[in-house]
LOTOR-649790 format. One record per residue (C-alpha): residue number from 1; residue in three letters; x, y, z. Coordinates in steps of 0.5 Angstrom, whole numbers, plus 2048, in hexadecimal, padded with zeros to 3 digits. Layout:
! LOTOR-649790
+-----+-----+------+-------+-----+
:   k :   r : east : north :  up :
+-----+-----+------+-------+-----+
: NUM : ALA :    X :     Y :   Z :
...
+-----+-----+------+-------+-----+
***
This chain:
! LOTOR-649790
+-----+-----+------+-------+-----+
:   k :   r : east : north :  up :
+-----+-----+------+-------+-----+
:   1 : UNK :  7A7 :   845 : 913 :
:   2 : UNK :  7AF :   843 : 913 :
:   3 : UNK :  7AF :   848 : 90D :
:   4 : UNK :  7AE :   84D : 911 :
:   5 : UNK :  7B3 :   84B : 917 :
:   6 : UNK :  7B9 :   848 : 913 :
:   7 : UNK :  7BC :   84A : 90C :
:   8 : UNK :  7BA :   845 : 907 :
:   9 : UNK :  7BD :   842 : 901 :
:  10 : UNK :  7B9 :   83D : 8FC :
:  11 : UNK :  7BF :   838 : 8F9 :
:  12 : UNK :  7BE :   835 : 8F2 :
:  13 : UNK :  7BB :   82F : 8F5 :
:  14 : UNK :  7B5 :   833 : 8F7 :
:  15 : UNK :  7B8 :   832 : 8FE :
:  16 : UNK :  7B7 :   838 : 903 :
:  17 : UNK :  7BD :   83A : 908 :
:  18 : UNK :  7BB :   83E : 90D :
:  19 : UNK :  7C1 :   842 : 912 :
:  20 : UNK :  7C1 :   846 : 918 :
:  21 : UNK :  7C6 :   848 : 91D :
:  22 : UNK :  7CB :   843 : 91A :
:  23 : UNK :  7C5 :   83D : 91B :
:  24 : UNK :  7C3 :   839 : 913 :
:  25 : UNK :  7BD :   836 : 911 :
:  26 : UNK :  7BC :   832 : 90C :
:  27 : UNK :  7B5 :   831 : 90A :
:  28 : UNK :  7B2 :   82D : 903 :
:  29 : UNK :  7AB :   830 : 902 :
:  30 : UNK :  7A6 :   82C : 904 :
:  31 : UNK :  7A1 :   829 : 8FE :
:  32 : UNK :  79C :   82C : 901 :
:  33 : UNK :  79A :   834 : 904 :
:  34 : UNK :  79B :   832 : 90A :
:  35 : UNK :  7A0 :   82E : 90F :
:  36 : UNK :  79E :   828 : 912 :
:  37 : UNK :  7A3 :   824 : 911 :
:  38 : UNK :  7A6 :   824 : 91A :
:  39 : UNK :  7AD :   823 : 918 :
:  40 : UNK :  7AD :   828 : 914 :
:  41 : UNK :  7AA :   82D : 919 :
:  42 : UNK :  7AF :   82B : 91F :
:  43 : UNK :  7B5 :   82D : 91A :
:  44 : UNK :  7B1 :   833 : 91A :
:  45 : UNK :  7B0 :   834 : 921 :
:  46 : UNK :  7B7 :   832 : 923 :
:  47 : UNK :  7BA :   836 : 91E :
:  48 : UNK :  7B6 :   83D : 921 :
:  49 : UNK :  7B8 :   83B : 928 :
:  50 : UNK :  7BF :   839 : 927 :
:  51 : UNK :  7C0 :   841 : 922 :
:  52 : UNK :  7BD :   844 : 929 :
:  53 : UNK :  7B9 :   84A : 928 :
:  54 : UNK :  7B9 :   84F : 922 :
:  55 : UNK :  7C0 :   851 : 91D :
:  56 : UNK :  7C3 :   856 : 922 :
:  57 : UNK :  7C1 :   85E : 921 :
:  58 : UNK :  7BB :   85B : 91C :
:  59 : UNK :  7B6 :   85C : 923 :
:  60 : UNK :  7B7 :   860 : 927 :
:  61 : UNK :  7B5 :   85F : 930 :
:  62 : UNK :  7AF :   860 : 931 :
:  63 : UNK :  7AD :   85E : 929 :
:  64 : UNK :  7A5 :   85C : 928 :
:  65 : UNK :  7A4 :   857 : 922 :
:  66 : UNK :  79E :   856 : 91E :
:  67 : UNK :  79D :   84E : 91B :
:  68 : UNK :  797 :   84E : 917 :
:  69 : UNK :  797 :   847 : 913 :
:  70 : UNK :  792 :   846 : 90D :
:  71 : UNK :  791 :   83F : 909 :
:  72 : UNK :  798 :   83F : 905 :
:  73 : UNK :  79C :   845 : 909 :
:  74 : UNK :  79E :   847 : 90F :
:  75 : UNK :  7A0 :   850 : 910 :
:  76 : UNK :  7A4 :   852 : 916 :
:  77 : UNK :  7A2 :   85A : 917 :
:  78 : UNK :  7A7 :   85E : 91D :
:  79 : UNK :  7A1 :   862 : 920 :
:  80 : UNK :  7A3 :   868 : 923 :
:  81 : UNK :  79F :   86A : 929 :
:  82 : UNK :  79F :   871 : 92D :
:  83 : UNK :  79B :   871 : 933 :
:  84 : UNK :  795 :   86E : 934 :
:  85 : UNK :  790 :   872 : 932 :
:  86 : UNK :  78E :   871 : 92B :
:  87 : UNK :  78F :   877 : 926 :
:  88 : UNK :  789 :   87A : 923 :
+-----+-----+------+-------+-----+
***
């Protein structure tokens, strides 16, 4: 999910840096598939409520997102609703 919400570069040291609104993250991948370790997962935290919101003009007011985690990944999808009444 940070994927979706941040620029994201992987350094030579197999560390993940994550940047959003002037925010950086510096994150060593976990040996596992998933992230269990706390520390980690408040450094995440703190790091998404310190860049306050999506990276200016990348959402628009008002905009939907879609989070849909499987086993290895999580996607974002922007959701673009038109009313409330489905379309056939």
């Amino acid at each position: 999910m940070l994927i979706a919400l941040s620029d994201v570069t992987e350094r030579r040291d197999g560390v993940m840096k994550f940047s959003r609104n002037g925010q950086s993250l510096l994150v060593r991948p976990p040996p596992r598939k998933d992230c269990s370790d706390v520390q980690v997962l408040m450094q995440i935290r703190q790091f998404l409520e310190k860049s306050d919101g999506p990276p200016a003009g990348d959402l628009k007011e008002g905009a939907h997102l879609l989070v849909v985690p499987d086993h290895r990944e999580a996607r974002v999808f922007k959701t673009g609703l038109h009313g409330s009444d489905p379309q056939n």
